[in-house]
C-alpha positions in Angstrom: -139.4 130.2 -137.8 -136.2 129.2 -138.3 -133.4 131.0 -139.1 -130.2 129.5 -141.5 -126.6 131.4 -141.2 -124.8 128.8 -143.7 -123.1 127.0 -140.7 -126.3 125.9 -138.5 -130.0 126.7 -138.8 -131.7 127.8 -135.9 -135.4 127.6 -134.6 -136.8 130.7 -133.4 -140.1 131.4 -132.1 -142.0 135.3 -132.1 -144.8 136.8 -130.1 -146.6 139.7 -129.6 -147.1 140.3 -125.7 -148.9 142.9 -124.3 -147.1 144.2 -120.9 -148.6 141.6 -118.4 -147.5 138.6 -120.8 -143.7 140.4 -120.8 -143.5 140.1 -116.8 -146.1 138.0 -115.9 -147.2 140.8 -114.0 -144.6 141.1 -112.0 -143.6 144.9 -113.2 -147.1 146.1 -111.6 -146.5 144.2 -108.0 -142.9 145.7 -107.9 -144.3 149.5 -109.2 -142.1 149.4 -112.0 -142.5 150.1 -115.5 -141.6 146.9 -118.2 -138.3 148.2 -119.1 -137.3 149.0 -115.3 -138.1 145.7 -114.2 -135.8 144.3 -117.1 -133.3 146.6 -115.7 -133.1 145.2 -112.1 -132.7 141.7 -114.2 -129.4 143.4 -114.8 -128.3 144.7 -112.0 -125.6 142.4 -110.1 -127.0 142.7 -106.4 -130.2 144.7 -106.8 -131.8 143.5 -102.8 -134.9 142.0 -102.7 -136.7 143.3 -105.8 -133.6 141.8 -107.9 -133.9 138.7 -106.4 -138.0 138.7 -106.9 -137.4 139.5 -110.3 -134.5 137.0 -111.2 -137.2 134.2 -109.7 -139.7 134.8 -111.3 -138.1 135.4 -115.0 -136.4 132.0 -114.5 -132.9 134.0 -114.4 -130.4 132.1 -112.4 -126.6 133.0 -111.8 -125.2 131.4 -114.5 -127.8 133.5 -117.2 -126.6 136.8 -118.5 -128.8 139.7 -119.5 -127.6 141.9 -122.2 -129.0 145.2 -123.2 -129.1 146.6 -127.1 -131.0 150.0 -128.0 -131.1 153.1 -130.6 -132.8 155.4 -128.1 -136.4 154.3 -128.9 -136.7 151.0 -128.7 -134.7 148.6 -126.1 -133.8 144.8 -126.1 -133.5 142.8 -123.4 -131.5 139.5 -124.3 -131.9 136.7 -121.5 -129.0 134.2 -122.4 -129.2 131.0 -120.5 -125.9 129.1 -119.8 -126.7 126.1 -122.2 -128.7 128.3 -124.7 -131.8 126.5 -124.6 -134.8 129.0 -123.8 -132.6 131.9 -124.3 -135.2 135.0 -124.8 -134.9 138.5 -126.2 -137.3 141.0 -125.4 -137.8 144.0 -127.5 -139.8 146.8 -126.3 -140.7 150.2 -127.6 -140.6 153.6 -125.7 -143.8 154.7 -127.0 -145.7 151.3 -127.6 -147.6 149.1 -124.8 -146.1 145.8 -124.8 -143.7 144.0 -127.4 -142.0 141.0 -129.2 -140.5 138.1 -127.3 -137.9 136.1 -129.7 -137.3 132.4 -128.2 -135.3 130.0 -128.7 -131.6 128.0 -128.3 -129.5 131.0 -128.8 -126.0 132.4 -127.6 -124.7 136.3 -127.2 -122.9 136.0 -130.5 -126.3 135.1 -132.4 -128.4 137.4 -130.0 -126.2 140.1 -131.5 -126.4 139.5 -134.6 -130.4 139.2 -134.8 -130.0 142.7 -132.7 -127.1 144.5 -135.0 -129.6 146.7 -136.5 -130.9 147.8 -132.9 -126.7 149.6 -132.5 -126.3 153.0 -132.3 
């Protein structure tokens, strides 16, 4: 898909995972739910678990991981330092699984494809 803001168009690629696609399994060898294990993503020195978890989602130093949610339903926004293979993930609190947006994105277009997910 690709997406055209009048300045630049953009190509953007969706899927629907199911839970195992989201972490490649790595939330059930670390005993955490999805959304925890996108959480230690976050976390600035989270011990070994973080650093298993950074590895294996291909999140480096230089990548930032943003947050967005409405109480229901969370995003995960993986931003790579060049853009390219940037990655949101948007899960649901009551759903198994959920929708992986890819692409060659930065924070200020993450934000605005998540504005509606604000509080």
């Amino acid at each position: 898909m690709q997406l055209h803001d009048g300045e630049q168009t953009t190509d953007l690629t969706f899927s629907r995972l199911d839970d195992q696609m989201l972490t490649g399994g790595l939330h059930e060898h670390l005993g955490k739910s999805v959304s925890e294990t996108f959480e230690l993503l976050r976390q600035s020195n989270g011990g070994e678990k973080h650093d298993l978890a950074r590895e294996v989602m291909d999140v480096d130093q230089n990548a930032t991981v943003r947050v967005y949610g409405n109480g229901q339903s969370k995003a995960y926004a993986l931003l790579r330092e060049s853009g390219k293979y940037s990655s949101i993930f948007m899960l649901h609190k009551d759903r198994e699984g959920g929708i992986k947006i890819g692409g060659e994105f930065d924070q200020h277009l993450a934000e605005r494809l998540l504005s509606a997910m604000r509080p």
